[in-house]
Structure formats: structure tokens, C-alpha cells
Backbone as CSV, one residue per row, in Angstrom:
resi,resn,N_x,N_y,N_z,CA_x,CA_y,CA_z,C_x,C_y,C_z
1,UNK,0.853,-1.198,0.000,0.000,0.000,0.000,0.882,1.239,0.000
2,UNK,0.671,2.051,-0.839,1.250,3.207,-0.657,0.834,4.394,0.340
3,UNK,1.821,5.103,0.647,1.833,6.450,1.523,0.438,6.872,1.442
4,UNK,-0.055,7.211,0.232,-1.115,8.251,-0.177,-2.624,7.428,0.381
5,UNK,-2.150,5.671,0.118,-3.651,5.357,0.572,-3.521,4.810,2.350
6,UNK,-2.554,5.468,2.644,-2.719,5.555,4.293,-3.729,6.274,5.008
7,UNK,-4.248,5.711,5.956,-5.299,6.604,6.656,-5.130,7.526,7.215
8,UNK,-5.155,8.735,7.630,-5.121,10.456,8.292,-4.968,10.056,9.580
9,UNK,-3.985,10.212,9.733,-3.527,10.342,11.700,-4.638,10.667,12.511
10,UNK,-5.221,10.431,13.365,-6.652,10.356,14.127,-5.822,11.562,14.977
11,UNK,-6.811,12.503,15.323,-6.322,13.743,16.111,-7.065,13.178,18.005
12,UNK,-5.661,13.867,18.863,-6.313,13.592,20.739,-7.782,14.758,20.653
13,UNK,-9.172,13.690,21.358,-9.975,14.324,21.442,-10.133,15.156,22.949
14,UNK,-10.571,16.203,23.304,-10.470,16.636,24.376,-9.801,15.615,26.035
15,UNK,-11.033,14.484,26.003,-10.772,13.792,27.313,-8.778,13.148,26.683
16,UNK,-8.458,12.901,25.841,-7.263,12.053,25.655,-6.103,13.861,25.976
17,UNK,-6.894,14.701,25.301,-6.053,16.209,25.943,-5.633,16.573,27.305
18,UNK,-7.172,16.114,27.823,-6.824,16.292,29.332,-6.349,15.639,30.271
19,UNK,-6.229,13.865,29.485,-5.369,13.411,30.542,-3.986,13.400,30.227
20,UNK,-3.559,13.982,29.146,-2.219,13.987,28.638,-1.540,15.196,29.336
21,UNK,-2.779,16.157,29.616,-2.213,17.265,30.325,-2.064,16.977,31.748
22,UNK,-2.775,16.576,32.436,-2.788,15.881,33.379,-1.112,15.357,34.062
23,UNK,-1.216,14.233,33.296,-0.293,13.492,32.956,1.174,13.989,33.153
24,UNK,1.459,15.066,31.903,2.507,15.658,31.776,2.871,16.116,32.856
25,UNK,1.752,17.374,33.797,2.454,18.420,34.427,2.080,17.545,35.753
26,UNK,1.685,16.608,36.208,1.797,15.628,37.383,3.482,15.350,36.817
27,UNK,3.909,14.847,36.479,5.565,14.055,36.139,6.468,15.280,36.201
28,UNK,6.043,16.193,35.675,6.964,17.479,35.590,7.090,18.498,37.018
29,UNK,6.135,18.210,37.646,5.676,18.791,38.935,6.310,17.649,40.183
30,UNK,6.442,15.920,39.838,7.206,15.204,41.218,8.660,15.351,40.346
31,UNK,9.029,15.672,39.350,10.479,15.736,39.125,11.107,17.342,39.368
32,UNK,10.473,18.359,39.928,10.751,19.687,40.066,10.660,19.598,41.866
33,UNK,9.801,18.845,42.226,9.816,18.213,43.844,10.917,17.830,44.231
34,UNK,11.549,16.496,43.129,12.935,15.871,43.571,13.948,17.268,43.508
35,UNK,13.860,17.829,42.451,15.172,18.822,41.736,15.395,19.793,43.379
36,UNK,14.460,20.188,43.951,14.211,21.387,44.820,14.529,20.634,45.793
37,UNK,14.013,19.363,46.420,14.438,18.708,47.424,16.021,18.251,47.490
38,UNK,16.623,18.079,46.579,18.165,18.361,46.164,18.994,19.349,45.937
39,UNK,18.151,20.776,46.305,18.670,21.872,45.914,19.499,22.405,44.605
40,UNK,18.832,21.311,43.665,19.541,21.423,42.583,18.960,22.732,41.575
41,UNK,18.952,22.494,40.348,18.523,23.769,39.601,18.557,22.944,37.968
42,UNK,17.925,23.480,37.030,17.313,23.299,35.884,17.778,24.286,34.753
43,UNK,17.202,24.240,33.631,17.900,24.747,32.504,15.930,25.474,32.203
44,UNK,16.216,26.704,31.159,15.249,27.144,30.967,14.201,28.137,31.461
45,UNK,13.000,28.395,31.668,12.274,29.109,32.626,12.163,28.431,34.210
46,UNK,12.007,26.869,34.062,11.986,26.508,34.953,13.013,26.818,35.906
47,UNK,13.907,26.641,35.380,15.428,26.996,36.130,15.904,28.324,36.654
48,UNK,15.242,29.113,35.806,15.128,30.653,36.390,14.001,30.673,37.962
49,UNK,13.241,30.059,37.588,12.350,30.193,38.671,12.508,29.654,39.926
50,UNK,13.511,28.521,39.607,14.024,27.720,40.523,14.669,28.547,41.389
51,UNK,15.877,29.391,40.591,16.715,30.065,41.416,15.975,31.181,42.381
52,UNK,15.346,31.963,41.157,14.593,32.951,42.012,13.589,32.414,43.552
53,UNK,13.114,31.209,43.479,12.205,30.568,44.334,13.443,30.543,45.516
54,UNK,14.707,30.124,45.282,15.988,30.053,46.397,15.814,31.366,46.907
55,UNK,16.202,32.089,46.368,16.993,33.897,46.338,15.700,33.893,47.144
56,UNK,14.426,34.277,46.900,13.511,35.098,47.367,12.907,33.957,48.712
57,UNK,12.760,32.926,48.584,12.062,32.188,49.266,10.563,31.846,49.451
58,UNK,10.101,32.358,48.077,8.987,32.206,47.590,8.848,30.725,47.097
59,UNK,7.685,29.864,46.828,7.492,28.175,46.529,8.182,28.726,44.842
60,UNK,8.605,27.311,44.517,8.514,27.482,42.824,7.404,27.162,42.457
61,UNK,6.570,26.809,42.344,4.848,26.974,41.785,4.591,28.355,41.347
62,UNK,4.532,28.829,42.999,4.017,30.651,42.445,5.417,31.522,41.631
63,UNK,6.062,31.315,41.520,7.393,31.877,41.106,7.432,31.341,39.553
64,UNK,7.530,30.119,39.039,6.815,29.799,37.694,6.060,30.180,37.086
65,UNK,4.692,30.375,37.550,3.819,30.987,37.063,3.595,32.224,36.969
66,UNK,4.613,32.959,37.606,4.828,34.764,37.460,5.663,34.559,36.325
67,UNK,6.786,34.096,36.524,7.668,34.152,35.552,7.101,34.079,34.023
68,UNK,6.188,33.224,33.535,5.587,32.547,32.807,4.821,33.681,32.176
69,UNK,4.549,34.496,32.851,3.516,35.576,32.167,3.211,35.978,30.970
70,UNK,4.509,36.949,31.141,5.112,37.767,29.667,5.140,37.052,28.604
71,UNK,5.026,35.184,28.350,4.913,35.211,27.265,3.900,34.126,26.489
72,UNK,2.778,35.009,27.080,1.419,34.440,26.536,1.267,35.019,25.460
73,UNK,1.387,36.081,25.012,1.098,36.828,24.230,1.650,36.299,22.988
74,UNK,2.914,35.848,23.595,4.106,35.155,21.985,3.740,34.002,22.024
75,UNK,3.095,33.526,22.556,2.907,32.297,22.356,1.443,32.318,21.290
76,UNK,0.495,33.125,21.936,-0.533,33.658,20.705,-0.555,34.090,19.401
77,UNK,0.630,34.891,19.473,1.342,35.626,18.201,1.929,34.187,17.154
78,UNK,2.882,33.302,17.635,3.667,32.167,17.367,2.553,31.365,16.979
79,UNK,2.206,30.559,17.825,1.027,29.003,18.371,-0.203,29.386,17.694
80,UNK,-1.368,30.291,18.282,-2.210,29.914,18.338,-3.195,29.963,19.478
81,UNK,-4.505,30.673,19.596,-4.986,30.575,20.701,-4.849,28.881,21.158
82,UNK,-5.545,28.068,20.611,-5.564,26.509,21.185,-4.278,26.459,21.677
83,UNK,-3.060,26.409,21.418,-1.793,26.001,21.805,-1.767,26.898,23.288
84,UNK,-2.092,28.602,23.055,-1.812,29.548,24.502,-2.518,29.076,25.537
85,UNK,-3.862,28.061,25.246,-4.493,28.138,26.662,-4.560,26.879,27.179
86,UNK,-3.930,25.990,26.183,-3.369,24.362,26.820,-2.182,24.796,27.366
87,UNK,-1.058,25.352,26.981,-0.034,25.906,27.986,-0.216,26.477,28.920
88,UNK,-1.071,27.668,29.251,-1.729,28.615,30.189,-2.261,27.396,31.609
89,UNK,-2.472,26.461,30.851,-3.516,25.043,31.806,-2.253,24.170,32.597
90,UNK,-1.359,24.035,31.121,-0.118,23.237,31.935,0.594,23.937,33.287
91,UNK,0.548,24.804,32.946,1.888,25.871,33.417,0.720,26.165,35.089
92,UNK,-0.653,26.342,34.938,-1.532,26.765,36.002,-0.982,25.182,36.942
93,UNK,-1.627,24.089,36.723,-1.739,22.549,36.838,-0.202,22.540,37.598
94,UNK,0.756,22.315,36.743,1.841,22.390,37.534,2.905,23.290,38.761
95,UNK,2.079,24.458,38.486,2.109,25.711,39.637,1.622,24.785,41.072
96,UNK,0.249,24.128,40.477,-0.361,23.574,41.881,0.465,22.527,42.102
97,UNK,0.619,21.730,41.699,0.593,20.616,41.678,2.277,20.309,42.396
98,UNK,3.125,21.425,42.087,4.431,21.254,42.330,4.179,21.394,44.268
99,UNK,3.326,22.882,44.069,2.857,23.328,45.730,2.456,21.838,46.537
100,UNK,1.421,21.366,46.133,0.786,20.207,46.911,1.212,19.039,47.423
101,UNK,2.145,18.585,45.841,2.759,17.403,45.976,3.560,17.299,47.436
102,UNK,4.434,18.089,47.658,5.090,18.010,49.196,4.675,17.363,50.634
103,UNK,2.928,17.875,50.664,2.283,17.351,51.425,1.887,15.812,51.589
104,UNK,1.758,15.574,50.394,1.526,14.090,50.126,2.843,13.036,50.014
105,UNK,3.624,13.730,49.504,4.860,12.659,48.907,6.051,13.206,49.923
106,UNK,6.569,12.575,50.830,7.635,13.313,51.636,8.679,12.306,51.266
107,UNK,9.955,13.333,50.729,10.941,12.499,50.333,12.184,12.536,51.314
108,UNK,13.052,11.458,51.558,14.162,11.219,52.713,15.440,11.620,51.549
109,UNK,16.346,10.845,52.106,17.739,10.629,51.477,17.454,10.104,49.957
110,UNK,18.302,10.865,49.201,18.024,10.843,47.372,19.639,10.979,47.073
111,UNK,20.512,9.583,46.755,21.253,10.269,45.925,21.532,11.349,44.907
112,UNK,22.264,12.547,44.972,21.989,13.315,44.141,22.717,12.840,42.934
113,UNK,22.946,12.236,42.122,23.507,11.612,40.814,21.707,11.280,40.395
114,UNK,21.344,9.835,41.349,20.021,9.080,41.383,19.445,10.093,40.627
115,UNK,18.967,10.973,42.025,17.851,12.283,41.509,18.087,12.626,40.609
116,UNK,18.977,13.699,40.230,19.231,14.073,39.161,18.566,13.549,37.773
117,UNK,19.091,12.045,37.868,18.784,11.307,36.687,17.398,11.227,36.195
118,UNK,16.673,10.801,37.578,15.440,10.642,37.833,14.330,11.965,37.516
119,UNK,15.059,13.187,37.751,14.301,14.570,37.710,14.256,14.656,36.139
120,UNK,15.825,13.999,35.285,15.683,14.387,34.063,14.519,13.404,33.137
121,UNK,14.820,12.205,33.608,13.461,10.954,33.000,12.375,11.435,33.035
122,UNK,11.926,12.473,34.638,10.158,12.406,34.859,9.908,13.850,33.944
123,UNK,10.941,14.786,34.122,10.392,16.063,33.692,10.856,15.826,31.990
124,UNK,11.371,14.911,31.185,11.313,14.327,30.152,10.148,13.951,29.673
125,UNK,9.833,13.091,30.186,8.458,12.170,30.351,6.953,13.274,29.717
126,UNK,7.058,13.830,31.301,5.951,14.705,31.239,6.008,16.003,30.113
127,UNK,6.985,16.802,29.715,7.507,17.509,28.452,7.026,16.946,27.601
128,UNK,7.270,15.434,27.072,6.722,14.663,26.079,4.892,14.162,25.628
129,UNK,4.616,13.915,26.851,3.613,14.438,27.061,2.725,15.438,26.570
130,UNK,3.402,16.765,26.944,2.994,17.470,26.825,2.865,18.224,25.150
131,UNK,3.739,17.439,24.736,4.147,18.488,23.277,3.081,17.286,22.826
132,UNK,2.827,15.930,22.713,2.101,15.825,21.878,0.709,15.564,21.985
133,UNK,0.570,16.385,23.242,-1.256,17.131,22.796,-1.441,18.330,22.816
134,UNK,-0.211,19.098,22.073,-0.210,20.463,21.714,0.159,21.644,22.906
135,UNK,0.988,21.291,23.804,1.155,21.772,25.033,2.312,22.429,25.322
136,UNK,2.639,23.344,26.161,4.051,23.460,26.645,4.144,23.991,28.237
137,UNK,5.518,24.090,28.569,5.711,24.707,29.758,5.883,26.030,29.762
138,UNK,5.553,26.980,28.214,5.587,28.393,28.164,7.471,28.560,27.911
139,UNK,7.614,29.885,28.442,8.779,30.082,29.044,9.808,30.493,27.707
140,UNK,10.953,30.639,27.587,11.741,30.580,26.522,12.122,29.937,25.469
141,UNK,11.142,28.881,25.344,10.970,28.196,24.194,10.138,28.970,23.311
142,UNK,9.092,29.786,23.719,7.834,30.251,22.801,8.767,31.663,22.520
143,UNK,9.835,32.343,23.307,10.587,33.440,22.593,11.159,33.376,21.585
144,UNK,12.061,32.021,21.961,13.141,31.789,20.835,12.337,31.443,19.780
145,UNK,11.552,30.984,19.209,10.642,30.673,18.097,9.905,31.784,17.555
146,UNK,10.038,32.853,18.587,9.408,34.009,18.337,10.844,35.377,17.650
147,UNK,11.721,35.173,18.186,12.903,35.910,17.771,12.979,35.007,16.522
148,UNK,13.044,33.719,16.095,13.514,33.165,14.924,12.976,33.923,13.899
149,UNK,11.718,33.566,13.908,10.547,34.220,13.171,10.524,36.136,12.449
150,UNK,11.072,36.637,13.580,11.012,37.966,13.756,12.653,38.630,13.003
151,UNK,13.467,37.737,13.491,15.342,38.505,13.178,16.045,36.942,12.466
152,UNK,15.652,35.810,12.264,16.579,34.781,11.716,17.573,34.426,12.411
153,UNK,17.419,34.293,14.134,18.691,34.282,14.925,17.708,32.789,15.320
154,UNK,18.540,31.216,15.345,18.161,30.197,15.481,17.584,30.319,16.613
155,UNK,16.097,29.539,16.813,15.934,29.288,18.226,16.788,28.361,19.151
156,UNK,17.746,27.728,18.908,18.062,26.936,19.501,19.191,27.537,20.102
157,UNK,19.947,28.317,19.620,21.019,29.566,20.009,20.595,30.378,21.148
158,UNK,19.097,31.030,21.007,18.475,31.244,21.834,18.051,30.896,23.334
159,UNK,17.887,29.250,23.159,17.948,28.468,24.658,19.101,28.425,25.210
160,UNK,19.938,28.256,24.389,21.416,27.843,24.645,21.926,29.056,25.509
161,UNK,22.067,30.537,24.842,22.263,31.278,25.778,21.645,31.667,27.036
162,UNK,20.365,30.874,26.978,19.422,31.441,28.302,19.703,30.586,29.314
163,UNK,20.084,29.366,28.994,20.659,28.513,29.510,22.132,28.984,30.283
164,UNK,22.668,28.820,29.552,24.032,29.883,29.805,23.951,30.679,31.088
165,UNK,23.225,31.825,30.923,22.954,32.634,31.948,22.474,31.865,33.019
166,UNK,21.436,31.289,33.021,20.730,30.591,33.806,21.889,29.924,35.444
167,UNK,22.582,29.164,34.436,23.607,28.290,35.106,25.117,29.573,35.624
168,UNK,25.067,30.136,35.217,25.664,30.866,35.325,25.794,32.043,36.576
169,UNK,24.311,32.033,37.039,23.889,32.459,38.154,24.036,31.826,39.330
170,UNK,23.239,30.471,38.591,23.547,29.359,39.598,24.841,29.323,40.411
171,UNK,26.280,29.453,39.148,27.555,29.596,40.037,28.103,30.401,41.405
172,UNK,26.700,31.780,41.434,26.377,32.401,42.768,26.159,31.721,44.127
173,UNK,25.002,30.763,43.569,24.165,30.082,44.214,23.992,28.625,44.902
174,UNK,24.587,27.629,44.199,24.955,26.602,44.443,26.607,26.698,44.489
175,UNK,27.013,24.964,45.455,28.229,24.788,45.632,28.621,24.099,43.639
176,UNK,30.075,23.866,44.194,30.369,22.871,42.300,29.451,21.254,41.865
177,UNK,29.475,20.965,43.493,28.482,19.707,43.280,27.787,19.666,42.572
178,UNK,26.249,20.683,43.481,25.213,20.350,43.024,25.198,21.176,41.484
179,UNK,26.201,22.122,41.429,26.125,22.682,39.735,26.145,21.750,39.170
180,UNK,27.362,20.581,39.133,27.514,19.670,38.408,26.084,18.665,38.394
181,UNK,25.795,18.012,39.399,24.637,17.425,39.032,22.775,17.974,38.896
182,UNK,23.396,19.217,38.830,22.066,19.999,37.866,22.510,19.869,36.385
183,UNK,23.536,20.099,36.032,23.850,19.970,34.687,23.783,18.318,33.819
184,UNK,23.646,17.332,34.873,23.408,16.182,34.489,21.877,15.925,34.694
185,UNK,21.556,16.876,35.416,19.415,16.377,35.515,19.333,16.704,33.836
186,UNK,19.998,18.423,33.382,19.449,18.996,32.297,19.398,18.189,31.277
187,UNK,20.831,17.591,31.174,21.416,17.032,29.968,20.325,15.076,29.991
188,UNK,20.155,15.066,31.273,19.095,13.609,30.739,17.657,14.594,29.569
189,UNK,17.291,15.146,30.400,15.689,16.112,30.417,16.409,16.437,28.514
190,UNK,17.007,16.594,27.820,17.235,17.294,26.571,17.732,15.712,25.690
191,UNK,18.155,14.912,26.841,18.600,13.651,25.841,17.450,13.016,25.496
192,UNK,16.444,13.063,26.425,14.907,11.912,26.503,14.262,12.912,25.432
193,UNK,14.353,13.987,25.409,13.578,14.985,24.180,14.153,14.605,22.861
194,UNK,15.329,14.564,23.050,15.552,14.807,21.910,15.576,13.458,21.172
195,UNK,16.163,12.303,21.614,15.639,11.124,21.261,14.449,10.485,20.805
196,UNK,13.656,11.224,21.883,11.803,10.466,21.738,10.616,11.507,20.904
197,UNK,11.195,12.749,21.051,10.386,13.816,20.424,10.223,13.857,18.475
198,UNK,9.902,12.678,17.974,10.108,13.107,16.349,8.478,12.901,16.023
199,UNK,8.400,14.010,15.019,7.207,13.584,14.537,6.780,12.395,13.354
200,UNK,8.079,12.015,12.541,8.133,10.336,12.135,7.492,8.474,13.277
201,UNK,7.862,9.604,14.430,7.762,8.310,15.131,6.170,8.222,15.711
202,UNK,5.476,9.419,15.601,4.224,9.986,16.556,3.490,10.591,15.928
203,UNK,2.192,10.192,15.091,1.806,11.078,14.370,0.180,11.455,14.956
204,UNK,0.142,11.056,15.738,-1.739,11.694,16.682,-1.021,13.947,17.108
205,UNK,-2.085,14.109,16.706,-1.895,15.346,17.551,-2.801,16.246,18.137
């Protein structure tokens, strides 16, 4: 049979949306639990928020979701209303969800290598998740796609330096340890993406 008389990729209907959303920012929310309970730190918005949640002593839930603000708009401009308010949902969902989890799930002694690894698998996981029922965690991904668009400067150059900074702060903030094994949570969290994320392999959306 050829390509052409293949059947049309069946699209996620709302309930398969919502538990994917679900889903995602539950995994992304107990792997931001482990990261914080390790005092470690992250790459991205999350990772900004992380720090700032240290510095100020505010939860990272509410500190995410401030952060997160500014770029609804690009994400509207970029995405798409449907795409801004499944993100708007993720990004709300995991605000809570990061808050709550604590109460319920109390964690002891965590190798920090373990964790690490573990923070990069779940908040992998749930990312994955999330992108394929049209979702995101907001944040500097929806800029850099938005600068691409706008000046021809790669988005991926874009993370890279925000990243950069990010960790870079961190060197304020954390000892060399836990720098080092934040930089190994990141590098699982970008290996599980980048491996599992193709649209050859996944075609529902």
C-alpha cells in the first residue's frame, strides 16, 4: 500500500487532551519536587524560577507561574490561541501541583547523581507528554521561536544562551556539586527529548 492510501492520523480528542495534560504536568511537577528537594537547579524558565524561588524564598509553583507571564502573548502571536491556553492550563496545573505534591509525597535521602537522573526521565516524560497534545511549559521556548521568526537568529542559540545565563547564576548560588549534578538532571531532560520527540515516530496530535 502506498503512503497516499494511508489513513489520516486520528487527532487527541479533548478527554485524551486532558489526561495527557494531566499526565505531563503531574511528572513534571514530582520531578521539580525531587530537583528542589536536592537543591539542585534546571535549565530554561523553569530553572530561572528555581533560582529565584531560592533567592527570594517564595514556593517554585508561584514563582513559575509569574515568571511565565510575559509570554502568553508570543505564544498567541507564534502558536495559536488553542496552543496559549493548553499551555496557560499546563503551566496553572503544575504551579499547583508542584505546591501540593510536598504534602503528600515526603521524600528522605536521594542520591543526588540518582535524583538528578530521575528529575531528568520524569520532567522528560511529562515535556513529552505534553508536546504531543499540543502543550508546553511556556517560558523561553515560545521566545526563541518568536525571535527566529522575527530577526533569523536560530531558536536553539536562543535556549542555549538562556541557559548559559541561567547556570551561570547558579555559580552564585549553588556549591560545584550540586552545579555539576544539575547539569546532568538537564542534559538527561534534553537527551529523553531529543531522542523520543520526532514527529516520524508519533503522528496523533
Amino acid at each position: 500500500m502506498s503512503t497516499t492510501d494511508s489513513p489520516s492520523p486520528r487527532k487527541h480528542g479533548p478527554t485524551a487532551d486532558a489526561q495527557g495534560l494531566i499526565f505531563g504536568t503531574t511528572m513534571a511537577a514530582a520531578a521539580m519536587v525531587i530537583l528542589t528537594h536536592l537543591g539542585l537547579v534546571t535549565g530554561q524558565t523553569a530553572g530561572l524560577a528555581v533560582l529565584l524561588s531560592y533567592i527570594t524564598g517564595y514556593s517554585f509553583g508561584a514563582v513559575f507561574f509569574v515568571v511565565n507571564l510575559p509570554f502568553y502573548w508570543l505564544a498567541f502571536r507564534r502558536m495559536g490561541l488553542v496552543f496559549t491556553l493548553k499551555t496557560f492550563a499546563a503551566v496553572g496545573l503544575l504551579s499547583v501541583t508542584s505546591t501540593l505534591i510536598p504534602d503528600y509525597f515526603q521524600i528522605g535521602y536521594v542520591n543526588p547523581a540518582v535524583g538528578a537522573i530521575l528529575f531528568g526521565m520524569m520532567s522528560g516524560a511529562g515535556l513529552l507528554a505534553l508536546f504531543r497534545h499540543g502543550a508546553s511549559l511556556g517560558g523561553v521556548g515560545i521566545l526563541a521561536l518568536y525571535l527566529q521568526d522575527k530577526t533569523g537568529f536560530r531558536a536553539g542559540y536562543t535556549q542555549l544562551l538562556f541557559d548559559a545565563g541561567v547556570f551561570t547564576l547558579a555559580l552564585f548560588i549553588l556549591d560545584m556539586p550540586a552545579l555539576l549534578y544539575s547539569l546532568l538532571g538537564a542534559l538527561v531532560v534534553n537527551l529523553t527529548i531529543a531522542i523520543n520527540h520526532r514527529k516520524d515516530w508519533y503522528v496523533a496530535t
